[in-house]
C-alpha positions in Angstrom: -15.4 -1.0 20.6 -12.5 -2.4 18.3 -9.0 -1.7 19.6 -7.0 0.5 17.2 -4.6 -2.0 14.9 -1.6 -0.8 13.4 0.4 -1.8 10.9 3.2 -4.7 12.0 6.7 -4.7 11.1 6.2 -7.6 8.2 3.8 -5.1 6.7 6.0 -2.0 6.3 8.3 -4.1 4.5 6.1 -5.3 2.1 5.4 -1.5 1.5 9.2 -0.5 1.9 10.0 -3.7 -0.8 7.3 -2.8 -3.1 7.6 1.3 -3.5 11.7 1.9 -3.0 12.8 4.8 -1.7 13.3 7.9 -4.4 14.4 11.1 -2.9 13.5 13.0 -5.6 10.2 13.5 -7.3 9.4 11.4 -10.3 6.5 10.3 -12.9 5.5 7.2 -12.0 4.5 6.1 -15.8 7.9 6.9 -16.6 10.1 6.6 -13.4 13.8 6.5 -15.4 12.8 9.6 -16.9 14.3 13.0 -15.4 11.9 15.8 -15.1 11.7 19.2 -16.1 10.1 22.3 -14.5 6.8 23.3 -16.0 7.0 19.1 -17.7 3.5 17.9 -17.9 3.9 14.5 -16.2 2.3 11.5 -17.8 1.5 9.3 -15.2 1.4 10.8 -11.3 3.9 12.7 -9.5 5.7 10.5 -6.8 8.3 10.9 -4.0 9.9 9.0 -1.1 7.9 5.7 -0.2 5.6 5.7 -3.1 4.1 9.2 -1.8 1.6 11.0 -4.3 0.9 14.2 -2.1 1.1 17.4 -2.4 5.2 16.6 -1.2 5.2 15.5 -4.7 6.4 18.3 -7.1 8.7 18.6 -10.2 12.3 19.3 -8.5 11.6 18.4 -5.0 13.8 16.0 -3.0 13.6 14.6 0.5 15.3 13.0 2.8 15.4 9.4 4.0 14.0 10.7 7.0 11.5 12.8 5.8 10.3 10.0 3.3 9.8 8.3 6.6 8.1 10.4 8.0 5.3 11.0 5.4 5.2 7.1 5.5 3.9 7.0 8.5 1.7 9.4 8.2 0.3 8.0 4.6 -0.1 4.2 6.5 -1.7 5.9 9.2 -4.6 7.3 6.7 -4.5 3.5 5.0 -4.8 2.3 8.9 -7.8 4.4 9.6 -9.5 3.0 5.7 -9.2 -0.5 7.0 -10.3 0.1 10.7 -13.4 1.5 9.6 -14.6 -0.4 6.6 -13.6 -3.5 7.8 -16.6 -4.9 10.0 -14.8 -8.3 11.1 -11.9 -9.2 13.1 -8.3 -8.8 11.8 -5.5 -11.2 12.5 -2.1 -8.6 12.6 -0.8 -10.2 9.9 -4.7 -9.5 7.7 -4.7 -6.2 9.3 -1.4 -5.1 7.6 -1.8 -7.0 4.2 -4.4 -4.8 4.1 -3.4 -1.1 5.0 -0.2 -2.2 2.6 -2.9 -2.8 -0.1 -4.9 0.6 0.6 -1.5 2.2 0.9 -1.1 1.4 -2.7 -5.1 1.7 -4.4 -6.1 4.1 -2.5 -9.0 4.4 0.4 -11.9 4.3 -2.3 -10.7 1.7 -4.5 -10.4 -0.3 -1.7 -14.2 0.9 0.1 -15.6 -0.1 -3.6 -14.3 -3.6 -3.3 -14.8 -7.2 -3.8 -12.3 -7.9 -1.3 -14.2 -5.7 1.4 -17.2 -6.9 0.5 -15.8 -10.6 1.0 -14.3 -9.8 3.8 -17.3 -8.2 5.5 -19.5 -11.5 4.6 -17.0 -13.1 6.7 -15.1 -14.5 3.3 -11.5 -14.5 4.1 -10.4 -16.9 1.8 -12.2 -15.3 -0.7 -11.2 -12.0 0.3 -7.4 -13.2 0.0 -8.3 -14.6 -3.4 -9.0 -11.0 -4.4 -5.3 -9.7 -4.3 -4.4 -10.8 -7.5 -7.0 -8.8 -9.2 -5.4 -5.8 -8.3 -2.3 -5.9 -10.2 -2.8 -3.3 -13.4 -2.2 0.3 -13.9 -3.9 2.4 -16.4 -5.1 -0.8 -17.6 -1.7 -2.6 -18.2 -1.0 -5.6 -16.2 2.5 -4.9 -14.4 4.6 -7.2 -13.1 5.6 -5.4 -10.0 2.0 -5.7 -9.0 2.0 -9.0 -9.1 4.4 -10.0 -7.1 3.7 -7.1 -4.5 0.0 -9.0 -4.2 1.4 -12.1 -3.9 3.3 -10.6 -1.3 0.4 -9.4 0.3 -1.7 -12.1 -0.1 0.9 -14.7 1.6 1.2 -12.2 4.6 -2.8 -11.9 4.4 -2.7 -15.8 4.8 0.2 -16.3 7.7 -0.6 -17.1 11.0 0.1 -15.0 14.1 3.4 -15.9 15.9 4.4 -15.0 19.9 6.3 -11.9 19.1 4.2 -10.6 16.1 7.1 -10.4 13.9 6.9 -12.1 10.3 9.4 -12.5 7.3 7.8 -12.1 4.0 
């Protein structure tokens, strides 16, 4: 039986780094843009930490603490995606790259992968070699992805240290 892994502290800040806080709801395709009720947004509804939920509605704001909150509860799901299609061990460090990854594609996109599939084969390298193929949205190549793979990728590759903490 696997012990439950959960994300480490390096790995909510590569979340935390990559999505930035927004207290109030926005269209991610346009995130400058100011919304209006009954607007048909053009990309998908966002809030907090990157948070696409049902939390997510034109005119809602939150808290820092409530964006938090939902945080943990949206890496929790990505925790659970990696724990159980994952079929190989998981350094801390290759744990967390991951859930930040699923936390951002999503739990199928990440089930349907090359990287898993790597990964499962026993393929790390390979499988770290697969982050920077994940960097477009809605078939645009955005430079925010890029350097939150990279990101992810390097903390993929690091080696454990005594007190599991990281900087990225």
């Amino acid at each position: 039986m696997k012990t439950r892994q959960l994300i480490n502290t390096a790995g909510i800040k590569v979340i935390k780094i990559s999505e930035t806080f927004r207290a109030e709801t926005y269209d991610d395709a346009r995130p400058n843009h100011k919304l209006k009720t009954g607007e048909i947004p053009t990309g998908t509804l966002t809030i907090g930490w990157g948070h696409t939920g049902p939390e997510a509605y034109i005119g809602n704001r939150i808290s820092p603490t409530e964006a938090d909150e939902i945080l943990e509860l949206d890496m929790g799901r990505a925790e659970r995606t990696v724990s159980t299609s994952v079929e190989n061990a998981l350094t801390s460090n290759q744990f967390s790259a991951l859930v930040s990854l699923v936390y951002n594609i999503g739990s199928e996109a990440f089930r349907k992968s090359t990287l898993l599939k790597l990964l499962n084969d026993g393929n790390y390298i390979g499988a770290s070699e697969q982050f920077k193929r994940w960097v477009y949205d809605r078939g645009e190549k955005l430079p925010g992805l890029i350097i939150r793979r990279e990101r992810e990728k390097l903390l993929f590759l690091k080696c454990e240290v005594e007190d599991g903490e990281q900087s990225v």
